[in-house]
Jmol script that loads the backbone (N, CA, C; Angstrom):
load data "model"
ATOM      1  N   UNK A   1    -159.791-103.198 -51.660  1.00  0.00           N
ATOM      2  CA  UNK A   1    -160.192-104.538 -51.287  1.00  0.00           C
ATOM      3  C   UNK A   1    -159.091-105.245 -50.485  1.00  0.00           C
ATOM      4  N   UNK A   2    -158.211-104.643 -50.698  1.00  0.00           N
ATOM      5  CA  UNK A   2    -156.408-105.554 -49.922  1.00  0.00           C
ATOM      6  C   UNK A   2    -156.538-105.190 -48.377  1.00  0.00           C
ATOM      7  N   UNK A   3    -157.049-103.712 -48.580  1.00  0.00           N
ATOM      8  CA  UNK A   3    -156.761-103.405 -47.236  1.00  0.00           C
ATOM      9  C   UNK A   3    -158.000-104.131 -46.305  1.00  0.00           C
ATOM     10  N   UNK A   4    -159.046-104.475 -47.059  1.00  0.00           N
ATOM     11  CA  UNK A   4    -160.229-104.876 -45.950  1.00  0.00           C
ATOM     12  C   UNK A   4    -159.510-106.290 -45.557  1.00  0.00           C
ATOM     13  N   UNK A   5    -159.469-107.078 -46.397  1.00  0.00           N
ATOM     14  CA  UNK A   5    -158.655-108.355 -46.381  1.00  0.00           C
ATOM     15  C   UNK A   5    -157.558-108.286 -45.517  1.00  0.00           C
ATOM     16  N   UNK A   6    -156.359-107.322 -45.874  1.00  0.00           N
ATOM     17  CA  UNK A   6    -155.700-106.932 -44.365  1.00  0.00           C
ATOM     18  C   UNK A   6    -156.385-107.344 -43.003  1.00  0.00           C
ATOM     19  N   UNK A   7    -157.282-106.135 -42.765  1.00  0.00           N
ATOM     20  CA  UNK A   7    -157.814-106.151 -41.777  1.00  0.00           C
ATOM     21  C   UNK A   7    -158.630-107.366 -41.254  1.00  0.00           C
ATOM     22  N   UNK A   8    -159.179-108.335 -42.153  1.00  0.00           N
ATOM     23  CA  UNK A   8    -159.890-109.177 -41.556  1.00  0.00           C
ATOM     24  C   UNK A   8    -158.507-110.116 -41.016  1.00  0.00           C
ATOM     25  N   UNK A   9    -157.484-110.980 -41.929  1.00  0.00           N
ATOM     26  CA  UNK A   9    -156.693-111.469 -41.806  1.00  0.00           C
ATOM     27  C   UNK A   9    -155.986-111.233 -40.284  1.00  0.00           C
ATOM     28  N   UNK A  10    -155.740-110.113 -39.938  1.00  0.00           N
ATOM     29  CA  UNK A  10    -155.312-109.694 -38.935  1.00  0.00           C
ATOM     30  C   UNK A  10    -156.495-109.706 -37.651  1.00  0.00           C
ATOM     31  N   UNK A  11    -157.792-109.351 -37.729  1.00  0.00           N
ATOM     32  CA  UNK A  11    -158.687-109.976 -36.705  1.00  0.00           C
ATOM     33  C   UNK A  11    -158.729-111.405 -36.665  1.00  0.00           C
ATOM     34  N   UNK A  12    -158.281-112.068 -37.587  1.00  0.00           N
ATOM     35  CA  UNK A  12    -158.517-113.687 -37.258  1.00  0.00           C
ATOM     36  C   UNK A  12    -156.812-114.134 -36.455  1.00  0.00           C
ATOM     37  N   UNK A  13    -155.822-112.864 -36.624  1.00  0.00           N
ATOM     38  CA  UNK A  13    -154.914-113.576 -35.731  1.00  0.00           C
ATOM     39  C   UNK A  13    -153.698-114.445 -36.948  1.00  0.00           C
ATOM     40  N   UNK A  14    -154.463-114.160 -38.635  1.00  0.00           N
ATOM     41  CA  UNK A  14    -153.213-114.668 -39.743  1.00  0.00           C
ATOM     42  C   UNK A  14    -152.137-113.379 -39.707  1.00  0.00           C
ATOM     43  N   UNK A  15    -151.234-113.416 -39.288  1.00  0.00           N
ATOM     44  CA  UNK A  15    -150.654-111.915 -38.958  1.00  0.00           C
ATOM     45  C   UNK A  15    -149.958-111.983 -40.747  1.00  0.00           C
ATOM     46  N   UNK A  16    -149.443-112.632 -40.931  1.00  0.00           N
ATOM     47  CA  UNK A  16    -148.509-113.324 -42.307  1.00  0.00           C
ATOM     48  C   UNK A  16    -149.342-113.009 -43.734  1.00  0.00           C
ATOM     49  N   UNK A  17    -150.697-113.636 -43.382  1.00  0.00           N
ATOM     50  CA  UNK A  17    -151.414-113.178 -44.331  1.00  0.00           C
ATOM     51  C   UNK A  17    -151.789-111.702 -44.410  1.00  0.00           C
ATOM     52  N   UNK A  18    -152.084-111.142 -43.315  1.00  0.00           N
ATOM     53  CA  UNK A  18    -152.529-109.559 -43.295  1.00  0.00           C
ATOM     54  C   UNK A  18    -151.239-108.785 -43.861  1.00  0.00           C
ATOM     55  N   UNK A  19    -149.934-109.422 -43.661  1.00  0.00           N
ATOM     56  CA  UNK A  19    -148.863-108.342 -44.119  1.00  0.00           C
ATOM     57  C   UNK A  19    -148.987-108.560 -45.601  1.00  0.00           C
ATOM     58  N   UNK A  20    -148.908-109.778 -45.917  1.00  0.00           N
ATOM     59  CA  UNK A  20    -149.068-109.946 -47.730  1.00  0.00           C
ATOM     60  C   UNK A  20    -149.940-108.867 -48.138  1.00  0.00           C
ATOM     61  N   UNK A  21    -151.745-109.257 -47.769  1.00  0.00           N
ATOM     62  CA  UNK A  21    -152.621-108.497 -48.020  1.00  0.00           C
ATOM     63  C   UNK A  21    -152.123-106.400 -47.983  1.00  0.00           C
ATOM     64  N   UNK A  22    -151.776-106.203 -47.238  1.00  0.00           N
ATOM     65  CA  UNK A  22    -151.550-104.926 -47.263  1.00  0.00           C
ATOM     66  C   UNK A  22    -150.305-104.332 -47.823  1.00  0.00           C
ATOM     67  N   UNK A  23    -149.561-105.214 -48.133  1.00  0.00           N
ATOM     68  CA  UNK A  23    -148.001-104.926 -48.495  1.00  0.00           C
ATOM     69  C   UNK A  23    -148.704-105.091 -50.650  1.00  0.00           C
ATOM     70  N   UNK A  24    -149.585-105.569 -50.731  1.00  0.00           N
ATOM     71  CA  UNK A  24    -150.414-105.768 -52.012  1.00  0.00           C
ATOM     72  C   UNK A  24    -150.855-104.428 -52.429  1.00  0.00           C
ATOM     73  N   UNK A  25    -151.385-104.049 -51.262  1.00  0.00           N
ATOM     74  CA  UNK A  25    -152.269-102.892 -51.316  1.00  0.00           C
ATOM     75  C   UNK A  25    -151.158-101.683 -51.492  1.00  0.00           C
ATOM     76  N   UNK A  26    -150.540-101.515 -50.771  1.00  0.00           N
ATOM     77  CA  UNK A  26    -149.249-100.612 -50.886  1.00  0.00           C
ATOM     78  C   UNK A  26    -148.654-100.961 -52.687  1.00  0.00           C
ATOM     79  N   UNK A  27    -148.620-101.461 -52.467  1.00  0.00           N
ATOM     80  CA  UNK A  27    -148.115-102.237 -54.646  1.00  0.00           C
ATOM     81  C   UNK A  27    -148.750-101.676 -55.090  1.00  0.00           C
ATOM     82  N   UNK A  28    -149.831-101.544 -55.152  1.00  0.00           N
ATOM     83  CA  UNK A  28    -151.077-101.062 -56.134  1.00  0.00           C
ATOM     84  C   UNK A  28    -151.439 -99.777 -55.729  1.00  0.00           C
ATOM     85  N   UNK A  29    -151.435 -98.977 -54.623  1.00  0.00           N
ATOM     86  CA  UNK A  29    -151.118 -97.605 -53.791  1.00  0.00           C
ATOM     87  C   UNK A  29    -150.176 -97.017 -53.408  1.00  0.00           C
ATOM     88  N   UNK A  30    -148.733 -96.741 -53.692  1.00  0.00           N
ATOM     89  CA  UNK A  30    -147.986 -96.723 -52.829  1.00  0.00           C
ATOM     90  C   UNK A  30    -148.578 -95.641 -52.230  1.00  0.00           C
ATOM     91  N   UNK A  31    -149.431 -94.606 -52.368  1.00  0.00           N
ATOM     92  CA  UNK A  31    -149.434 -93.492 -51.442  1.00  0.00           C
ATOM     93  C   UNK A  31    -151.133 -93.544 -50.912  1.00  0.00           C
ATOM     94  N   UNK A  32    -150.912 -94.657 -50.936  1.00  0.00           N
ATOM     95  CA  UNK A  32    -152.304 -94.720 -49.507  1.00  0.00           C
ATOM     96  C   UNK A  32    -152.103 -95.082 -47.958  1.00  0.00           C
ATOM     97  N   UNK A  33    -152.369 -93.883 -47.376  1.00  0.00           N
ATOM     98  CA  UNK A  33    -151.952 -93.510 -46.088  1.00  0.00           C
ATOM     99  C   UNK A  33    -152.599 -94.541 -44.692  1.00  0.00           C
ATOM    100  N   UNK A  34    -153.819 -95.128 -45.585  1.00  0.00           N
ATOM    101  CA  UNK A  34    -154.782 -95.977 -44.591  1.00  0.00           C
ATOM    102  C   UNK A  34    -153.812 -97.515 -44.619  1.00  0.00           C
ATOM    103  N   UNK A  35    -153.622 -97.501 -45.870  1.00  0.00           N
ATOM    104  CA  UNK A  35    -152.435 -98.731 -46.015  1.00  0.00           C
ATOM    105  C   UNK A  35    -150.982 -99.073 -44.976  1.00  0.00           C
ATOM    106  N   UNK A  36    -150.685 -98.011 -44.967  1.00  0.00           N
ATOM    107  CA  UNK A  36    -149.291 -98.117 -44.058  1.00  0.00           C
ATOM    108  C   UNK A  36    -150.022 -97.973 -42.750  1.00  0.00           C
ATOM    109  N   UNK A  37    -151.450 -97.151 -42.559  1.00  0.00           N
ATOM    110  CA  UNK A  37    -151.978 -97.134 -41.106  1.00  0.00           C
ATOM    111  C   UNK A  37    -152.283 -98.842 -40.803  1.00  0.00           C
ATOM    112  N   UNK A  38    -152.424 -99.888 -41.596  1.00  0.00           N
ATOM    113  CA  UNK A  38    -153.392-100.753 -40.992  1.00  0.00           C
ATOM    114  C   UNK A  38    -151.998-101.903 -41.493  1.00  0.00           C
ATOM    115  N   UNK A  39    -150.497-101.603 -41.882  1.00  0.00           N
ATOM    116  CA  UNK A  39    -149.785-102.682 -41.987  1.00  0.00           C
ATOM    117  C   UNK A  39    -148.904-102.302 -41.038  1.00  0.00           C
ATOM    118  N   UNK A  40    -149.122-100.598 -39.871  1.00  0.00           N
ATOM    119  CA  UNK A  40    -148.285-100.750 -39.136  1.00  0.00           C
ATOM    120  C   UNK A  40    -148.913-101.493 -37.938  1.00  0.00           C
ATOM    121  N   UNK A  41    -149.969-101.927 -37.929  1.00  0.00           N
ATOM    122  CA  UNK A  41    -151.092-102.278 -36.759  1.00  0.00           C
ATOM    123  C   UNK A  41    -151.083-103.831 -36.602  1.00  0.00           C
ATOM    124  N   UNK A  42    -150.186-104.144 -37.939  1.00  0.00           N
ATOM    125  CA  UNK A  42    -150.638-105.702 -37.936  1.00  0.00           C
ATOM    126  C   UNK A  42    -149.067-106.050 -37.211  1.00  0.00           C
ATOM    127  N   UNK A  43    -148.195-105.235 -38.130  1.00  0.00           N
ATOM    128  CA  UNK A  43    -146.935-105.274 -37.130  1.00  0.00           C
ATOM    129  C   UNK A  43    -146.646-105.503 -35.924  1.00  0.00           C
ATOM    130  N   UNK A  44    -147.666-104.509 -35.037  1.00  0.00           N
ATOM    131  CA  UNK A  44    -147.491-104.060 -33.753  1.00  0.00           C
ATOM    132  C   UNK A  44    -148.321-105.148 -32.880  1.00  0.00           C
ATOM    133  N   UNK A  45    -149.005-105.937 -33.717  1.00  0.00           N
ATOM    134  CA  UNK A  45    -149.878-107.261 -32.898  1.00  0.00           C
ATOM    135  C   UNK A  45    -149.124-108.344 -32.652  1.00  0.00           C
ATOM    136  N   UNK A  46    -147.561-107.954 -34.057  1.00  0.00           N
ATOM    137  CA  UNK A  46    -147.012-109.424 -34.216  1.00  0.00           C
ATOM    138  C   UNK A  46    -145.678-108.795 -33.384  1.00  0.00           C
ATOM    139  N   UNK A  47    -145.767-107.834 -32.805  1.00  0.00           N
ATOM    140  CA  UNK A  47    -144.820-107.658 -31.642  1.00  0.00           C
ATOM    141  C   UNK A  47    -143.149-106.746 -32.141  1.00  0.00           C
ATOM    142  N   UNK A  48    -143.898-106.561 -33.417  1.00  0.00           N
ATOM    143  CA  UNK A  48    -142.446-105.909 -34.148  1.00  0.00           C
ATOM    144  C   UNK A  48    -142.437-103.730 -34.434  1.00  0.00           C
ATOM    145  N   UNK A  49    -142.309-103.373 -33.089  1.00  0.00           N
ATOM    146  CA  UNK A  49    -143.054-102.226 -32.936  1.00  0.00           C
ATOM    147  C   UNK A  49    -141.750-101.455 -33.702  1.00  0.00           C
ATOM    148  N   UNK A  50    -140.504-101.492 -34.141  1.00  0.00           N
ATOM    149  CA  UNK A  50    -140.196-100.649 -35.362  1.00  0.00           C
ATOM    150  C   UNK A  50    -140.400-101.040 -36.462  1.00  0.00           C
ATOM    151  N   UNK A  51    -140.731-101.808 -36.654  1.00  0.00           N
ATOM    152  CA  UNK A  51    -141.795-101.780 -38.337  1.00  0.00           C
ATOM    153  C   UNK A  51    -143.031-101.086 -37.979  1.00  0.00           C
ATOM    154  N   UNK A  52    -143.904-101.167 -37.032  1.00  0.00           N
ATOM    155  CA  UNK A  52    -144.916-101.133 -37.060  1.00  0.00           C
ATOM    156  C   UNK A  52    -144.934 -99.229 -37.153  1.00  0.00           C
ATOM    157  N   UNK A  53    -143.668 -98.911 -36.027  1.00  0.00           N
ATOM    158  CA  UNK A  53    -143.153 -97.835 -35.895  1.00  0.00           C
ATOM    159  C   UNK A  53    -143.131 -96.858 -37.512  1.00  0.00           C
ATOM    160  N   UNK A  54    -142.231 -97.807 -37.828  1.00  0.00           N
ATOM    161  CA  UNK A  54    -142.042 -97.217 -39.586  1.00  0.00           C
ATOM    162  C   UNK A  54    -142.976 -96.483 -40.295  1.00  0.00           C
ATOM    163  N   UNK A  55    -144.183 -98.046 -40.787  1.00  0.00           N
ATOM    164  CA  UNK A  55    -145.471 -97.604 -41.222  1.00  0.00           C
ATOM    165  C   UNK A  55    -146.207 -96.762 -41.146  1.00  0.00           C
ATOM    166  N   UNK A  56    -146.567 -96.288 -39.592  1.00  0.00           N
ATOM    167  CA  UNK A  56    -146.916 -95.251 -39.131  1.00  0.00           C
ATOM    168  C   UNK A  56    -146.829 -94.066 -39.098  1.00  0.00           C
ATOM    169  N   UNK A  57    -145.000 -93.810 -39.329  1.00  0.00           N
ATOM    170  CA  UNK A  57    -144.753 -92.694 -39.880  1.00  0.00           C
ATOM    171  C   UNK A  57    -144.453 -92.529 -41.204  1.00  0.00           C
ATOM    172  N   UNK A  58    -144.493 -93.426 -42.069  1.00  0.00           N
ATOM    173  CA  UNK A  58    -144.911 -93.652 -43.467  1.00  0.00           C
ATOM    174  C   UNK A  58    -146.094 -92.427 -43.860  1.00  0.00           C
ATOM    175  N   UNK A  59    -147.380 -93.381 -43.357  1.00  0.00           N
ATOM    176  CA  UNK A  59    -148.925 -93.271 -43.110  1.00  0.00           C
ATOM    177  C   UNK A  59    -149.152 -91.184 -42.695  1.00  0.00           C
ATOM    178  N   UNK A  60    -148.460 -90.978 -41.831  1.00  0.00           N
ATOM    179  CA  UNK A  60    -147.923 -89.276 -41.673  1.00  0.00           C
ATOM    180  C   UNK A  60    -147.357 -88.514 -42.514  1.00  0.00           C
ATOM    181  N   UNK A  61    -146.797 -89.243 -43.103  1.00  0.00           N
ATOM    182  CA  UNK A  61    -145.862 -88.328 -43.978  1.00  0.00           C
ATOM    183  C   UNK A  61    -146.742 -88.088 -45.262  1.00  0.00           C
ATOM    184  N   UNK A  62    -148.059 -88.820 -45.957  1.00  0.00           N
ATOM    185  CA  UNK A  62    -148.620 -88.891 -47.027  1.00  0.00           C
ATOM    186  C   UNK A  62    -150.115 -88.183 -45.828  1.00  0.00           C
ATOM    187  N   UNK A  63    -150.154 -88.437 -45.131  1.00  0.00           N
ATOM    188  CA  UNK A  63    -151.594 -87.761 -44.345  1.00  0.00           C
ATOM    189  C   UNK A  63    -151.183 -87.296 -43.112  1.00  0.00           C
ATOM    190  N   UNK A  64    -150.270 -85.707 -42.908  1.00  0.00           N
ATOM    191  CA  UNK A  64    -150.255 -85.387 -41.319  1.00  0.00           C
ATOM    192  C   UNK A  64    -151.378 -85.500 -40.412  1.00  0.00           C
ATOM    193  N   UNK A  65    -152.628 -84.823 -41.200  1.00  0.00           N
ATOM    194  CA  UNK A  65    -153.934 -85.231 -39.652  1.00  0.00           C
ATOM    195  C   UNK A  65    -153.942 -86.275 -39.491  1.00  0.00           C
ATOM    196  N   UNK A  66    -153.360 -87.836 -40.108  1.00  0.00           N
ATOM    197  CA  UNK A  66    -154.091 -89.057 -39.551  1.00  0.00           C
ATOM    198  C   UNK A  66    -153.917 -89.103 -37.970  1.00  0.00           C
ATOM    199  N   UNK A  67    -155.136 -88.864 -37.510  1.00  0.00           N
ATOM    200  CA  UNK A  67    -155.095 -88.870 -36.077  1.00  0.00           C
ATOM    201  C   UNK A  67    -155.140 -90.394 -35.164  1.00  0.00           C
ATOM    202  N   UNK A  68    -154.902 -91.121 -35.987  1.00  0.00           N
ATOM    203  CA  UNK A  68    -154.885 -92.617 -35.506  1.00  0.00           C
ATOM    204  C   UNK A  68    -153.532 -92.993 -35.743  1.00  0.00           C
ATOM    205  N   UNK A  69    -152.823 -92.961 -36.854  1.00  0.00           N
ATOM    206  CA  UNK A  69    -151.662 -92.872 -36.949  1.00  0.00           C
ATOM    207  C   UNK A  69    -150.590 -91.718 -35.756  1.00  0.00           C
ATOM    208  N   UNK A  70    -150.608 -90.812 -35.425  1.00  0.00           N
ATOM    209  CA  UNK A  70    -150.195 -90.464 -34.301  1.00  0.00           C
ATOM    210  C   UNK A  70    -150.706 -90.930 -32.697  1.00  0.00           C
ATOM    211  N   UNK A  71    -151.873 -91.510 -32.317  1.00  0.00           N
ATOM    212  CA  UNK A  71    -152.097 -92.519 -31.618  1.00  0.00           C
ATOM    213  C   UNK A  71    -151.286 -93.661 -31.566  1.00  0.00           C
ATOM    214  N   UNK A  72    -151.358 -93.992 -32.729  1.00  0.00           N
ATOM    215  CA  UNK A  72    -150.482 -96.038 -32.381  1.00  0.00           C
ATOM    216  C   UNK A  72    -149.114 -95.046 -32.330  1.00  0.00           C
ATOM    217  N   UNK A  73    -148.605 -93.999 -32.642  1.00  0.00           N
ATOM    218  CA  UNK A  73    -147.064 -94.038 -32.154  1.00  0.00           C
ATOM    219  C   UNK A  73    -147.261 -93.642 -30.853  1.00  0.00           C
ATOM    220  N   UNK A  74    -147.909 -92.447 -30.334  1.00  0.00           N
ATOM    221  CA  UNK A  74    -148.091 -92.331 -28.872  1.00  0.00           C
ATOM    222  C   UNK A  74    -147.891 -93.245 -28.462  1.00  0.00           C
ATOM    223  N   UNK A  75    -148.937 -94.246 -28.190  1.00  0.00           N
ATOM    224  CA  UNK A  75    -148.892 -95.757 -28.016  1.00  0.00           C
ATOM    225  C   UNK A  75    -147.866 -96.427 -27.521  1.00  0.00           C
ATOM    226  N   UNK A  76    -147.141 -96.435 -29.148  1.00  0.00           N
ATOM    227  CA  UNK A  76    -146.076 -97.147 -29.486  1.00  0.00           C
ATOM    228  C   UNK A  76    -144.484 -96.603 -28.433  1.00  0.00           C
ATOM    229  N   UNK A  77    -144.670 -95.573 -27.899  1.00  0.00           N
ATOM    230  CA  UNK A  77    -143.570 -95.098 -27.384  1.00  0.00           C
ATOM    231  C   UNK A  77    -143.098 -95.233 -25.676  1.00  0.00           C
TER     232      UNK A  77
END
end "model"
wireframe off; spacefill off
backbone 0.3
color backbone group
């Protein structure tokens, strides 16, 4: 539920709130891989691309196929 909340928070542009929301979710998951995928995304909106960087390879290290997670670093580089 943190992470949907994440995600909405972060489509409305609350970047602050989406990190709470998912940094929650990580508390209660630490090894959910969609979690670090969608708190490195909120990062990377709020312009802070080695955190966002981080997360991402967080998000890899608990799920190598995430194939979206190697995207935003492509991306990111």
């Amino acid at each position: 539920a943190m992470k949907i909340l994440g995600k909405y928070y972060r489509k409305k542009e609350m970047y602050k709130a989406s990190l709470n929301a998912y940094n929650e979710a990580i508390e209660l998951r630490p090894k959910d891989p969609e979690a670090h995928l969608g708190l490195g995304i909120t990062y990377w909106k709020m312009g802070e691309s080695i955190m966002a960087t981080g997360a991402w390879k967080r998000s890899l290290q608990l799920k190598p196929e995430n194939n979206e997670a190697k995207g935003w670093l492509i991306l990111a580089q």
